[in-house]
FIKEBA-37055 format. One record per residue (C-alpha): residue number from 1; residue in three letters; z, y, x. Coordinates in Angstrom, 2 decimals, padded with zeros to 5 digits. Example, Ala and Ser with C-alpha at 12.3 -4.5 7.8 and 13.67 -1.06 7.14 Angstrom:
% FIKEBA-37055
   seq   type        zz        yy        xx
     1    ALA    007.80   -004.50    012.30
     2    SER    007.14   -001.06    013.67
***
This chain:
% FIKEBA-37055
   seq   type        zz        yy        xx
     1    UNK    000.94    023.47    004.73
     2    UNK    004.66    023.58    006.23
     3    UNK    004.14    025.63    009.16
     4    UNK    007.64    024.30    011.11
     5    UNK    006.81    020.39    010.22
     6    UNK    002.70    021.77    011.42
     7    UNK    003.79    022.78    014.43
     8    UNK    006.26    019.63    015.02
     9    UNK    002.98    017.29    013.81
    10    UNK   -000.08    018.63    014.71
    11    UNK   -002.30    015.27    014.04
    12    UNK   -001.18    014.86    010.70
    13    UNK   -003.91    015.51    008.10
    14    UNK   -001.25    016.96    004.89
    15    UNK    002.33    018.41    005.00
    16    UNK    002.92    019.50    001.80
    17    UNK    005.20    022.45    001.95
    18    UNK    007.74    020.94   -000.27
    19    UNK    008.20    018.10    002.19
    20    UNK    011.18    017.23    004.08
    21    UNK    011.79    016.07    007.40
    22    UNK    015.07    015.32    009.43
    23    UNK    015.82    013.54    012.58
    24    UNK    014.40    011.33    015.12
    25    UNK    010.31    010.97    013.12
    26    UNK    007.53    010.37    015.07
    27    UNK    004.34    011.08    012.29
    28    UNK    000.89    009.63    013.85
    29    UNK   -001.98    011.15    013.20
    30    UNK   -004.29    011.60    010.10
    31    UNK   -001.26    010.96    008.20
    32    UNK    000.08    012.58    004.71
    33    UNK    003.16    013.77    002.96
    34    UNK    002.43    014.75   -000.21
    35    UNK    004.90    016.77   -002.55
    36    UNK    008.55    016.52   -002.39
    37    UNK    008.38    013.48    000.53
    38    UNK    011.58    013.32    002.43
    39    UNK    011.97    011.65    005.54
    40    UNK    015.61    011.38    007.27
    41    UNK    016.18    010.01    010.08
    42    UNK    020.22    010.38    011.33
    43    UNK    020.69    007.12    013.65
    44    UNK    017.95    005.37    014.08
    45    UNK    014.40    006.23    014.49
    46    UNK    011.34    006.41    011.73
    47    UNK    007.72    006.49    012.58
    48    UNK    005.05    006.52    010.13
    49    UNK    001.80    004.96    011.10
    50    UNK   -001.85    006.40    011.63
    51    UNK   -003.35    007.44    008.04
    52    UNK   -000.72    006.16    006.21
    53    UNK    000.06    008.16    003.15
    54    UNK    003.66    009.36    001.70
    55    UNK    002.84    010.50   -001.64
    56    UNK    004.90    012.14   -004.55
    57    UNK    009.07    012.15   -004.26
    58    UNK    008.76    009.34   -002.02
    59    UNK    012.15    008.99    000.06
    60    UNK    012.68    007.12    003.75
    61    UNK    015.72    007.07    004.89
    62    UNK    017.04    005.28    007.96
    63    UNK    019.27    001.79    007.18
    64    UNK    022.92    001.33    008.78
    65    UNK    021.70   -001.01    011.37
    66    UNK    018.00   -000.63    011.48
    67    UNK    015.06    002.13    011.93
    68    UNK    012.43    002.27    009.39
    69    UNK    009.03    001.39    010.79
    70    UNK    006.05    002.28    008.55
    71    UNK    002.42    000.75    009.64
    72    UNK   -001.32    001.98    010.13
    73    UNK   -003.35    002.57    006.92
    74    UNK   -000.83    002.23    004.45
    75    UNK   -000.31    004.41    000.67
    76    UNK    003.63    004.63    000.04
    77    UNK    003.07    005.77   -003.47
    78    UNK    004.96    008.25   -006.22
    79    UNK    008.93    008.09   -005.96
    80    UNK    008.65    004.79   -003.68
    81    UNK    012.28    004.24   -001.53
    82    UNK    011.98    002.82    002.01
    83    UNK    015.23    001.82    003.14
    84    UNK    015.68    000.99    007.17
    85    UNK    012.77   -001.42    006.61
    86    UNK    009.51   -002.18    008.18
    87    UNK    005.90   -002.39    006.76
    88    UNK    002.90   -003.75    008.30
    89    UNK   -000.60   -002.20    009.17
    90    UNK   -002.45   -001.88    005.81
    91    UNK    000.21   -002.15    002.59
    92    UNK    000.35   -001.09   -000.29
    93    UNK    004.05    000.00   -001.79
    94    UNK    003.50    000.47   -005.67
    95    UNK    004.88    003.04   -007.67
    96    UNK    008.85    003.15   -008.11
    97    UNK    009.19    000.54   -005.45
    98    UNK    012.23   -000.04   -003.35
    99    UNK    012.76   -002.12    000.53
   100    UNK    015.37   -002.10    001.44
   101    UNK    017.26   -002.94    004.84
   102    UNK    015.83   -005.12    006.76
   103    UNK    012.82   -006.25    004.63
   104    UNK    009.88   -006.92    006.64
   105    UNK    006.77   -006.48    004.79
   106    UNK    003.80   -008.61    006.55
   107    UNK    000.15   -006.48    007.12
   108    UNK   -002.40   -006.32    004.22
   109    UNK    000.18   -007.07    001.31
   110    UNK    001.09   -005.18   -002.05
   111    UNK    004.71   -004.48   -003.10
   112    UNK    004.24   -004.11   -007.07
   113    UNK    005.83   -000.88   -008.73
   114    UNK    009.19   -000.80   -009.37
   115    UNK    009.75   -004.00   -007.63
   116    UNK    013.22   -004.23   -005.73
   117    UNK    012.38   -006.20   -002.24
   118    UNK    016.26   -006.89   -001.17
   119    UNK    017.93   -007.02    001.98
   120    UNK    016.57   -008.95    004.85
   121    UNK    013.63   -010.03    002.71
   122    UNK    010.93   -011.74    004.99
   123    UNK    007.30   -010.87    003.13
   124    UNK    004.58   -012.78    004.82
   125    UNK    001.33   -011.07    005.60
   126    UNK   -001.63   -010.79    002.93
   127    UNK    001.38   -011.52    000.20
   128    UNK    001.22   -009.85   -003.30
   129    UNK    005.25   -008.88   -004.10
   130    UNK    007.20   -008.36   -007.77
   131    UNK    010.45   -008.11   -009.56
   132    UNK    013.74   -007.63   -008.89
   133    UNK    014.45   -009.14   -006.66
   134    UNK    011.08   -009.02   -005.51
   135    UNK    009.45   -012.46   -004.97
   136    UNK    006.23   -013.30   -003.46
   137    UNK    003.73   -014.67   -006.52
   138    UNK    000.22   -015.03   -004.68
   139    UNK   -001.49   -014.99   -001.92
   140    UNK   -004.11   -012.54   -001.28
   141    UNK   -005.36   -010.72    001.76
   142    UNK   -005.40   -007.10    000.11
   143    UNK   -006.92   -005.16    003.58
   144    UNK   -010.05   -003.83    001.68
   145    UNK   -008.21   -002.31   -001.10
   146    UNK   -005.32   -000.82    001.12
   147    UNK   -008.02    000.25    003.62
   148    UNK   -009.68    002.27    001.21
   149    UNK   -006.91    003.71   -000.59
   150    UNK   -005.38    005.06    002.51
   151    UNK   -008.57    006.33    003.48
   152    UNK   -009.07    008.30   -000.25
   153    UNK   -005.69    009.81    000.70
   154    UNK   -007.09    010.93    004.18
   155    UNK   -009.86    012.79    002.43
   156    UNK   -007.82    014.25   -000.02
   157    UNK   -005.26    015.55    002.70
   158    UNK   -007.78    016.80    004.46
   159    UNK   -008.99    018.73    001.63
   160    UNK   -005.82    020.21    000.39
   161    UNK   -005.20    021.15    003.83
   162    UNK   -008.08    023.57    003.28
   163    UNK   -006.85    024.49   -000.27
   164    UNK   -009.43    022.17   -002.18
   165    UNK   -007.99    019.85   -004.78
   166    UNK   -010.69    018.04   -006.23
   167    UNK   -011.63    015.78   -003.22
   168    UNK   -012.18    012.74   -005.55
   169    UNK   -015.00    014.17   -007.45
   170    UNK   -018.61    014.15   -007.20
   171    UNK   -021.67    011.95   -005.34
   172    UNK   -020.05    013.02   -001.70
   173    UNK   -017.09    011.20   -002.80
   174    UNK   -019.25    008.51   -004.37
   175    UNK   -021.07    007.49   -001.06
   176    UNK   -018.24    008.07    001.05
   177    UNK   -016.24    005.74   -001.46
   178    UNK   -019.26    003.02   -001.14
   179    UNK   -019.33    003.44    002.46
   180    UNK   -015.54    002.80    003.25
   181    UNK   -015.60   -000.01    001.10
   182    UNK   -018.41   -001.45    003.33
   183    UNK   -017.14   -000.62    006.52
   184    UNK   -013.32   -002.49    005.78
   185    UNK   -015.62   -005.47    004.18
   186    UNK   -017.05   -005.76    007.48
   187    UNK   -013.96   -005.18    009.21
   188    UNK   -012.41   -008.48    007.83
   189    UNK   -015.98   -010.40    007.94
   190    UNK   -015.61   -009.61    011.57
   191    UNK   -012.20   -010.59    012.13
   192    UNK   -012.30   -013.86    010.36
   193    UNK   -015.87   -015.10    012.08
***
């Protein structure tokens, strides 16, 4: 792991040591930034929520007038952009993605790869987002899926944190799989009784 961006975020599960981080960035714990994540932060703040996940060449930058505000539990996947934009607890930002400033993404919702979510784009939560411009097409509360795909990114950080690369393999990973999947099920089932 980066030893300087270790020593600056001790609760984060994965700092790849290609990484890249600049400014005012507050990491929470059990979090992840995978290869060739930069995070730059110049004039406004940007904080990246508990066990959320940065993954490949994914870039967050800072907007002109606005921090950029990352949520709990959420997978910012390969070569996303995040833009001085804010995403709720639980989201899912596909593949090639791009917010930009002053999108607000609401909890529990998927931005699809490569969409482009413009300017001051209001997303509410449990929405499913795509194009460009990004529009909302369905409803669907998407906390179980996000849940458990930020949580397979915990256990593979914590793995390649101790040089193992093959977290997603074998009946561990099976059960533990089955078992996260149950646990966010419930999670919902209890919040909607």
């Amino acid at each position: 792991m980066h030893p300087e961006l270790r020593a600056k975020f001790p609760h984060a599960a994965y700092i790849d040591p290609t990484a890249r981080v600049y400014g005012a960035v507050e990491i929470g714990p059990e979090a992840s930034l995978w290869p060739y994540a930069v995070i730059r932060a110049e004039g406004f703040l940007v904080r990246i929520g508990r066990c959320t996940n940065l993954q490949d060449h994914v870039m967050v930058h800072v907007g002109y007038n606005a921090p950029t505000i990352v949520g709990d539990y959420c997978s910012i996947t390969h070569r996303a952009v995040l833009h001085g934009c804010t995403i709720g607890d639980n989201c899912l930002i596909g593949i090639g993605a791009t917010v930009m400033e002053g999108a607000v993404i609401g909890e529990n919702s998927i931005v699809a790869g490569h969409s482009y979510v413009a300017d001051n784009t209001a997303v509410p939560p449990n929405s499913i987002v795509m194009g460009t411009p990004a529009k909302v097409v369905r409803t669907r509360d998407s906390f179980v899926a996000n849940r458990v795909n930020a949580m397979l990114y915990l256990r593979n950080a914590l793995a390649y944190a101790r040089g193992e690369h093959r977290a997603w393999d074998g009946p561990d990973y099976e059960a533990e799989l089955r078992r996260w999947q149950a646990e966010a099920v419930r999670e919902v089932a209890a919040r909607n009784a």
